[in-house]
C-alpha positions as CSV (number, residue, x, y, z in Angstrom):
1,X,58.4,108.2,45.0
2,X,60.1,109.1,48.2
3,X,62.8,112.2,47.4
4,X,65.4,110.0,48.8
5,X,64.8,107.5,46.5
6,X,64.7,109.8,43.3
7,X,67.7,109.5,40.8
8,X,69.5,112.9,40.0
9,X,69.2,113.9,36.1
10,X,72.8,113.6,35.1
11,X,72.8,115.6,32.3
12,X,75.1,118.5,34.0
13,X,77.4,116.1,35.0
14,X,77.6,114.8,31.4
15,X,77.6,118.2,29.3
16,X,80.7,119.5,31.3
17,X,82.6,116.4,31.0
18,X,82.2,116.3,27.2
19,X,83.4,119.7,26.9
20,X,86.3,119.4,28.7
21,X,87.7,116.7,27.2
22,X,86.6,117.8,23.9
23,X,88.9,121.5,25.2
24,X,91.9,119.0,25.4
25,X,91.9,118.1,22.3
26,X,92.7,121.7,20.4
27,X,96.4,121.3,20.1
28,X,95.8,117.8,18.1
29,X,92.9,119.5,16.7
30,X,94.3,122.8,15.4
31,X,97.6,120.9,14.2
32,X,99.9,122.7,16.6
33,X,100.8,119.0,18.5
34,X,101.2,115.7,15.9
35,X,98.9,112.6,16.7
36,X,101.8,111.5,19.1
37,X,100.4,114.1,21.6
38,X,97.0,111.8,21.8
39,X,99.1,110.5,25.2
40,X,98.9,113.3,26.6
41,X,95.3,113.4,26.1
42,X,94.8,109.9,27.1
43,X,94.3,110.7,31.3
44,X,91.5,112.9,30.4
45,X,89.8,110.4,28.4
46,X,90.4,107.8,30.6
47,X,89.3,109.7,33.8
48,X,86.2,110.7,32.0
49,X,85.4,107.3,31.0
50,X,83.6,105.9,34.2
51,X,81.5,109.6,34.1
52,X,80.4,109.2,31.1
53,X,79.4,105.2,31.4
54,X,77.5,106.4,35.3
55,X,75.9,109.8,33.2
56,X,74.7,107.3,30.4
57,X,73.2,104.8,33.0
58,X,71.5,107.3,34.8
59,X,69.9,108.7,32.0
60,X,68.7,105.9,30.7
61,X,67.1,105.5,34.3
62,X,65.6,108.1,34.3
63,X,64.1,108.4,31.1
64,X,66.4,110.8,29.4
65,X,66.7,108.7,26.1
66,X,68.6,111.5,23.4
67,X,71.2,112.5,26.7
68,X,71.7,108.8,27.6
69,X,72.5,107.9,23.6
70,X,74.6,110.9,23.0
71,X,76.6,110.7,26.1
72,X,77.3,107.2,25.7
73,X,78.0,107.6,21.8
74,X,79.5,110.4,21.6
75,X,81.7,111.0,24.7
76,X,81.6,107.6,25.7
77,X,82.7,105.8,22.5
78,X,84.4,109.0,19.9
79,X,86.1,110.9,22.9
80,X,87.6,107.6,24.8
81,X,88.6,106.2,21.7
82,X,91.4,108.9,21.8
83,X,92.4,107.9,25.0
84,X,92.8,104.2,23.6
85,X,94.7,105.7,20.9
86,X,96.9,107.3,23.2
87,X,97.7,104.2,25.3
88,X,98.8,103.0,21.5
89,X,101.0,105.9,21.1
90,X,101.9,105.3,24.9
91,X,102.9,101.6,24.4
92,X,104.7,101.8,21.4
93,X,107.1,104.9,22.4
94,X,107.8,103.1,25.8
95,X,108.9,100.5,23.5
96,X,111.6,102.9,21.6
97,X,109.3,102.6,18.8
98,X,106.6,104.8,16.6
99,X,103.4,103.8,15.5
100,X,104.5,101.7,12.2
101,X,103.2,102.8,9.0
102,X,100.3,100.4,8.4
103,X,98.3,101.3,11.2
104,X,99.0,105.0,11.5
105,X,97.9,105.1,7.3
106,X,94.9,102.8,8.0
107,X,93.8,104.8,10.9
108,X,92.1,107.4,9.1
109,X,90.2,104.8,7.0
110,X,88.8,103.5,10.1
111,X,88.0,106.7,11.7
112,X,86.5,108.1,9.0
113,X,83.4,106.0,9.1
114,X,82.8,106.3,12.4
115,X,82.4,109.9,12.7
116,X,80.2,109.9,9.6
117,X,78.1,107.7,11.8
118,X,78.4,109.6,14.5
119,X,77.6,112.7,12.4
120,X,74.7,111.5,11.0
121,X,73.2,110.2,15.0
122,X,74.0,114.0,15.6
123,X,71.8,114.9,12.9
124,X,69.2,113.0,14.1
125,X,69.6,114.4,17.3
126,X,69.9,117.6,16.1
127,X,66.4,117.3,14.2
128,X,64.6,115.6,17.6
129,X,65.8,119.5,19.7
130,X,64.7,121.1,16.9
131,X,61.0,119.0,17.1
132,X,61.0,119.8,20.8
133,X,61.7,123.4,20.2
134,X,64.7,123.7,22.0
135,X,66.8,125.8,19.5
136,X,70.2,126.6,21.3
137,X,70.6,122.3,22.1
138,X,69.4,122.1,18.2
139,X,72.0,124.3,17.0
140,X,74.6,123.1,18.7
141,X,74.2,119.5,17.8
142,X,73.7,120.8,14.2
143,X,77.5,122.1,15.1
144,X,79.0,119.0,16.3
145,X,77.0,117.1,13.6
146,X,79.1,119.4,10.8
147,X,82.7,119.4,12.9
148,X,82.1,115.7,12.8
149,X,81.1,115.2,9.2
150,X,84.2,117.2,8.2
151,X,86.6,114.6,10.2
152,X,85.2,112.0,8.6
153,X,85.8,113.3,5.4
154,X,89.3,114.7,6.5
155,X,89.9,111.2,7.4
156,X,89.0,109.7,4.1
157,X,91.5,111.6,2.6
158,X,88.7,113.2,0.3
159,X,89.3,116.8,1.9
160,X,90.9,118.4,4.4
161,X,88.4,119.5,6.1
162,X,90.3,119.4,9.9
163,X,90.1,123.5,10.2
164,X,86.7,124.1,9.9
165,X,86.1,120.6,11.9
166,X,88.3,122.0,14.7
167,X,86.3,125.4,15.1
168,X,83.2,123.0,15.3
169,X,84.7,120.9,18.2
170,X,85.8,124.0,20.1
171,X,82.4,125.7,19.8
172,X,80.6,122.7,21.1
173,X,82.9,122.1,24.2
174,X,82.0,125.6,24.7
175,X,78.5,124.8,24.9
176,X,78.6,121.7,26.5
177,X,80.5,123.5,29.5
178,X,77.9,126.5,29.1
179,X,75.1,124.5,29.0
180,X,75.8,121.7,31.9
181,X,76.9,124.7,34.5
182,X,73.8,126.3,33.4
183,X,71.9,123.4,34.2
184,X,73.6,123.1,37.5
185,X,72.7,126.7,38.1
186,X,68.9,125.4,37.4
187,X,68.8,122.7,39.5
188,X,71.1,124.1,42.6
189,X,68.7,127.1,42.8
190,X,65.4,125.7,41.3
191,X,65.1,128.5,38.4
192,X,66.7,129.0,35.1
193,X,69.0,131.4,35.3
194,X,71.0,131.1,32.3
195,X,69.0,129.9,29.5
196,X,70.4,126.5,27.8
């Protein structure tokens, strides 16, 4: 294949823009800002959303199955949806109003689910590092996969959970940043420097 030709591995790209939208999240995450602050969340998500859709498509192109799936499920769909939430927030505060009771109690009932799905794809992830014998990637999905599965607990209402889950979410925007600089790193100076 001509070099000019050759699509770019994408995975950087994706890792660093996962962490730092995951990053600003903390206040909502470590209860220091109420769910209203989500709006100010929503431009991050938002901007990050055609990344993530370009990363996802690109991996898929070139093979990279686990990045393409995880970047499209769990940035793509679990990190924008709280950029859609904020828009919600958005609208309804523009409108003099809050978020009426219904949906803001029903909210966690939806969520819920849906990071214990995503938890359980992380898992699965998780499992298929570990196979290939890439241990920090394993761990660190392993980490996500429990910060997850504690929010969709919190979520159901069946224990709070949101501490531990925060910590989780914070460590692996860490690594995401870490690990997609690192990667950078790799292919801007065609060695490993920092291992990932």
């Amino acid at each position: 294949m001509n070099e000019c030709n050759k699509i770019a591995d994408p995975t950087p790209l994706g890792n660093i823009v996962t962490g730092l939208v995951l990053f600003t999240l903390w206040p909502v995450l470590f209860g220091l800002a109420d769910t209203t602050a989500m709006a100010a969340v929503m431009p991050w998500a938002l901007a990050a959303a055609p990344l993530i859709l370009l990363t996802s498509a690109q991996a898929f192109r070139t093979g990279n199955v686990i990045g393409a799936v995880a970047n499209g499920a769990l940035s793509g769909v679990t990190l924008v949806q709280n950029g859609v939430w904020g828009a919600v927030v958005v609208a309804y505060t523009a409108a003099g109003r809050t978020v009426p009771e219904p949906i803001a109690a029903v909210k966690g009932l939806v969520d819920g689910p849906a990071f214990l799905a995503a938890a359980f794809m992380l898992l699965c992830i998780s499992l298929s590092f570990a196979r290939l014998r890439n241990a920090p990637m394993a761990f660190f999905m392993g980490v996500i996969c429990l910060g997850f599965a504690c929010m969709g607990v919190s979520d159901l209402g069946l224990f709070n959970l949101r501490l531990p889950a925060a910590g989780c979410v914070m460590a692996f925007a860490a690594w995401m940043v870490y690990s997609g600089s690192a990667m950078l790193m790799h292919t801007a100076l065609g060695r490993k420097v920092l291992p990932y």
